[in-house]
N, C-alpha and C positions, 0 to 999 in steps of 0.2 A: 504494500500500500504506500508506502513512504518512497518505495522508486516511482511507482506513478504518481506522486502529487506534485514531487520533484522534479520529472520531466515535464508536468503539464504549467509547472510553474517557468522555469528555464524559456518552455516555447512560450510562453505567455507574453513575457517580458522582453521577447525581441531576437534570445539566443538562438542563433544557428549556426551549425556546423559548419566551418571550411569550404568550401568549393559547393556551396550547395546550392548553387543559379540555376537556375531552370529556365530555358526558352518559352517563350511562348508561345499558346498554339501554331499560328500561322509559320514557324519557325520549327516545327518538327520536323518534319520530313525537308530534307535540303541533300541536293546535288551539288557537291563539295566539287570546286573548279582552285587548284594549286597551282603556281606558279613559282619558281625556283625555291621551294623546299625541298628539302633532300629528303630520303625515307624517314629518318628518325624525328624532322618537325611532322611530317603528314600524320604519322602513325600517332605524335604526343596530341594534333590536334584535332585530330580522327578519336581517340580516347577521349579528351575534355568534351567535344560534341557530345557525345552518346552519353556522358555520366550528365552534361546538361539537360539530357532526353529529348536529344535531336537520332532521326534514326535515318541513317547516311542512303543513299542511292544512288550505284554508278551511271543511271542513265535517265534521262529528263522523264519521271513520269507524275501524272496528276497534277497535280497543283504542289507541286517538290519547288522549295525556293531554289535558285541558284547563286550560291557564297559564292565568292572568287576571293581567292588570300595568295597574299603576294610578300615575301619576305627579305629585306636589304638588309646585307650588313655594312655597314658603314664603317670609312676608314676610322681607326684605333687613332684618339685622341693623347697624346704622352702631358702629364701633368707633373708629375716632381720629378728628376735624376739624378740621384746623388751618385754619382760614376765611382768617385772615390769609395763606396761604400758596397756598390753594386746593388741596388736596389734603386725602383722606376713605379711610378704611380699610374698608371695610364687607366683614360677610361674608354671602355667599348659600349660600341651604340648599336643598337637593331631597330631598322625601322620596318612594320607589318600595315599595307596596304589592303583594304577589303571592298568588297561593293555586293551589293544585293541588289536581287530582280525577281520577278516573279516569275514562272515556269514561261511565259510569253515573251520573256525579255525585258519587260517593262520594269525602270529600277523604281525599286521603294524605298533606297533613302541615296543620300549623295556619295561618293567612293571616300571614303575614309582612312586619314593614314594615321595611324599610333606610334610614336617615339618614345625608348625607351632607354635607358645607360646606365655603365655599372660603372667604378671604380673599381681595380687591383690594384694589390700589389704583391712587385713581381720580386724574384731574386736571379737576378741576372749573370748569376753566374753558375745557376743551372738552368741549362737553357732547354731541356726536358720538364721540368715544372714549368718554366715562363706558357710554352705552348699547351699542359695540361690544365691549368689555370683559366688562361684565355677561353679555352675551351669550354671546361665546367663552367664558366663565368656567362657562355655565351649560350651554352643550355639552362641555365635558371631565366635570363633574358628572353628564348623563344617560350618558357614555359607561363613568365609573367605574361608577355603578350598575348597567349593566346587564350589566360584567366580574361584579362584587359575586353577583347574581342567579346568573348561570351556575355560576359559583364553589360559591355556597350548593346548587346544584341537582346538582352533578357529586359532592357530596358526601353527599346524600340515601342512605339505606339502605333502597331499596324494595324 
């Protein structure tokens, strides 16, 4: 009894779980159109769809919206170098471009571009961590963008 008073209290007052956006109707069903992501953004934003309860379809059917996402990474910004010390601040940018339309072509809102940047920092004189760094730095980046998108999208007034 005291777990259900507590969960009903918890949702009562606002709390909800992490990642917990949900599309809205007109946005369930979507023909997912990618442009230069590699397999591992498609697949991360193929999984955040479907946990939003969007249910994906390779090919235009019904009234299936059509996403288009588009992902730039943008040159790496260097911010502190202390050469003497080997160690570099640099920050990396990912910009994700989207547009929506209806299964006719017709767009339902303007193509939208989202920026996003991190700060490292790097040790430069392992130059095997600088690029794992980078790296891991630039998959939390595509992971926030494509929370960002969902976000932007579960709040759409179609």
């Amino acid at each position: 009894m005291v777990i259900i008073f507590l969960v009903a209290s918890l949702t009562a007052c606002g709390f909800h779980l992490r990642d917990s956006t949900r599309l809205p109707l007109p946005l369930i069903t979507i023909l997912l159109l990618t442009e230069d992501l590699d397999s591992r953004q498609k697949i991360e934003l193929e999984r955040q769809l479907i946990q939003a309860g969007a249910s994906l379809k390779d090919v235009q059917v019904g009234d299936a919206v059509q996403l288009t996402v588009a992902i730039r990474v943008l040159p790496d910004r260097s911010l502190v170098n202390t050469a003497g010390q080997g160690e570099s601040i640099i920050r990396i940018f990912r910009q994700l471009s989207y547009s929506l339309s209806t299964a006719t072509g017709e767009p339902l809102v303007d193509p939208t571009t989202i920026l996003r940047q991190q700060d490292i920092a790097l040790d430069s004189n392992a130059l095997a961590a600088v690029e794992y760094e980078k790296q891991s730095a630039g998959i939390l980046l595509d992971q926030e963008l494509f929370r960002q998108l969902i976000f932007q999208l579960s709040h759409l007034q179609i």
